[in-house]
DOZA-557955 format. One record per residue (C-alpha): x, y, z; residue in one letter. Coordinates in pm, 1 decimal. Layout:
// residues N
ATOM        c1        c2        c3  rest
ATOM         X         Y         Z     A
...
***
This chain:
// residues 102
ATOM        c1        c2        c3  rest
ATOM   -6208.1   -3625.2    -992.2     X
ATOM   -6047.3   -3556.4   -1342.7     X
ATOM   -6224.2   -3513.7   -1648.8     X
ATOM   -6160.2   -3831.2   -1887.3     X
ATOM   -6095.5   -3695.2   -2227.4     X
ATOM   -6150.4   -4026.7   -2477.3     X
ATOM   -5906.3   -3992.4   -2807.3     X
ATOM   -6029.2   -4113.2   -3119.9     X
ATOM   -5802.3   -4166.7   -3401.7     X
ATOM   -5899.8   -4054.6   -3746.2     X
ATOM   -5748.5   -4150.0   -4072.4     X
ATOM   -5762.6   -3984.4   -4382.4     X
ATOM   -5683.7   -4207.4   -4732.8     X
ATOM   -5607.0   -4030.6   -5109.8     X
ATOM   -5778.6   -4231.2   -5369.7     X
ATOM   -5644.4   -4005.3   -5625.7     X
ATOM   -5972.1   -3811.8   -5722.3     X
ATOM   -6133.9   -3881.5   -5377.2     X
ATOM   -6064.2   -3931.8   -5006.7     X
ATOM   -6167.3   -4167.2   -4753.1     X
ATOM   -6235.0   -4040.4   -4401.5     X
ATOM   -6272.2   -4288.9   -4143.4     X
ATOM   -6222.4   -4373.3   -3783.6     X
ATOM   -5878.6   -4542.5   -3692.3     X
ATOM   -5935.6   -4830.1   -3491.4     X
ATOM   -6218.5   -4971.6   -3295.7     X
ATOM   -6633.0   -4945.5   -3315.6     X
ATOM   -6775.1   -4566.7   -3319.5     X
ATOM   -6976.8   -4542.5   -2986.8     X
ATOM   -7201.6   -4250.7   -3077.9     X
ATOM   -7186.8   -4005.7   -3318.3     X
ATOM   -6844.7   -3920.6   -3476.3     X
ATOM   -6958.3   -3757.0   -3780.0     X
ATOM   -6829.9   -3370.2   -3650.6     X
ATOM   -6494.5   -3557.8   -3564.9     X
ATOM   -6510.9   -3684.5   -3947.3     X
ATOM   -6606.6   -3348.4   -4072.1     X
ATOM   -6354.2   -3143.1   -3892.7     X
ATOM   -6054.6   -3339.1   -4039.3     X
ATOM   -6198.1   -3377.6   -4406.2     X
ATOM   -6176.8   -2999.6   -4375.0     X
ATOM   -5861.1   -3007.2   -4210.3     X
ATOM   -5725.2   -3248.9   -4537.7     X
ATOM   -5834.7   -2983.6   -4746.7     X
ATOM   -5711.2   -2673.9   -4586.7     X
ATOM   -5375.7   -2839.2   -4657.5     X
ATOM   -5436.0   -2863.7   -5045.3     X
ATOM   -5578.3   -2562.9   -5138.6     X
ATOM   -5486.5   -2695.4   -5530.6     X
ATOM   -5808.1   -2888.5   -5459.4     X
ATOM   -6213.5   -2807.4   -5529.5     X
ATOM   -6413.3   -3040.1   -5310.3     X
ATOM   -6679.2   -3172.9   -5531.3     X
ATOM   -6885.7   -3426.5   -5359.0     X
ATOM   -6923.7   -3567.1   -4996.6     X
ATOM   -7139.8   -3879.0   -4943.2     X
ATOM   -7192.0   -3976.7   -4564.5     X
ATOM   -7127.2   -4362.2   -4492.5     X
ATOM   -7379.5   -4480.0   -4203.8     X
ATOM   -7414.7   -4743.5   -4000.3     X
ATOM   -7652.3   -4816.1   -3745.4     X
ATOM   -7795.8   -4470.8   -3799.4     X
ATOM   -7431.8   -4296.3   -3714.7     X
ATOM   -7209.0   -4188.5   -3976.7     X
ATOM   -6900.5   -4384.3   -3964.6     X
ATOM   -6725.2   -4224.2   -4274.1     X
ATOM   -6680.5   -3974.1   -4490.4     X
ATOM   -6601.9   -4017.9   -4848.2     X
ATOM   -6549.3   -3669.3   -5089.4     X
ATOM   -6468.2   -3651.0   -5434.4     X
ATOM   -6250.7   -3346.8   -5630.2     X
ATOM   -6065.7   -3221.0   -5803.4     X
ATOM   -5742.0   -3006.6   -5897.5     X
ATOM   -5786.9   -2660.7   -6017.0     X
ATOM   -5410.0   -2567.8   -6001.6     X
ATOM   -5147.0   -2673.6   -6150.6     X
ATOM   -4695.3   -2554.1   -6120.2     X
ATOM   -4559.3   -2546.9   -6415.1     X
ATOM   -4341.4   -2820.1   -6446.7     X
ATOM   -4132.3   -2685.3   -6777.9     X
ATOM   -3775.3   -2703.3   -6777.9     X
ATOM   -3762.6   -2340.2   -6831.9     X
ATOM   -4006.7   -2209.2   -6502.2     X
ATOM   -3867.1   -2067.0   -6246.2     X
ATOM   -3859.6   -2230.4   -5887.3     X
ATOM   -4041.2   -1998.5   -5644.4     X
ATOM   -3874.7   -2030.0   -5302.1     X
ATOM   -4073.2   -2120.9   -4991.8     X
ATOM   -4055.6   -2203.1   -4659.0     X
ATOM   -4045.5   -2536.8   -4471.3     X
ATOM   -4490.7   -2630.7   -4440.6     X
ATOM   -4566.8   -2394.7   -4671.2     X
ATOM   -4775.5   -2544.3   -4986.1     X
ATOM   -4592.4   -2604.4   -5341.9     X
ATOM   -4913.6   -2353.5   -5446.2     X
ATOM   -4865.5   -2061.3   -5235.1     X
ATOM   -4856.5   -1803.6   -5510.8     X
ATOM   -4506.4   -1565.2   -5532.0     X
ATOM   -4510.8   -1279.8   -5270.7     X
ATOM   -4552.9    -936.1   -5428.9     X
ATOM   -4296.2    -661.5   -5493.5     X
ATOM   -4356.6    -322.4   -5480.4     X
***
């Protein structure tokens, strides 16, 4: 027999200041909260222009069903008419900081 590998959907929502974590469709059977946790951390590897300031654990039934976190932004591009645009490649973030020359 094959192993049955279940697939839960998570969805992640920016409420501008904080972001909802939740499960995509359906009822949670058992504990998703590590699920939840591993793509809140996911969201915010991919903005590292954001400081994670709060998390607050949604439960139900004794199982944590969402996640909601609160930041905020700690970097800022310079928007000016007169910056320069730093060149990047395709996926990488507007942040990345200009490469070094020696």
């Amino acid at each position: 027999m094959g192993m049955v590998q279940a697939r839960i959907g998570i969805n992640q929502l920016d409420m501008g200041g904080w972001v909802r974590v939740y499960l995509g469709q359906g009822e949670p059977s058992g504990e998703i909260a590590p699920f939840l946790s591993h793509a809140l951390n996911g969201w915010f590897r991919e903005r590292p222009h954001l400081r994670l300031r709060l998390i607050l654990p949604v439960t139900r039934n004794g199982n944590t069903v969402e996640l909601h976190a609160w930041y905020e932004q700690i970097l800022f591009s310079d928007q000016s008419p007169l910056a320069k645009p730093v060149p990047r490649t395709p996926g990488q973030p507007a942040a990345a900081s200009k490469p070094v020359s020696q």
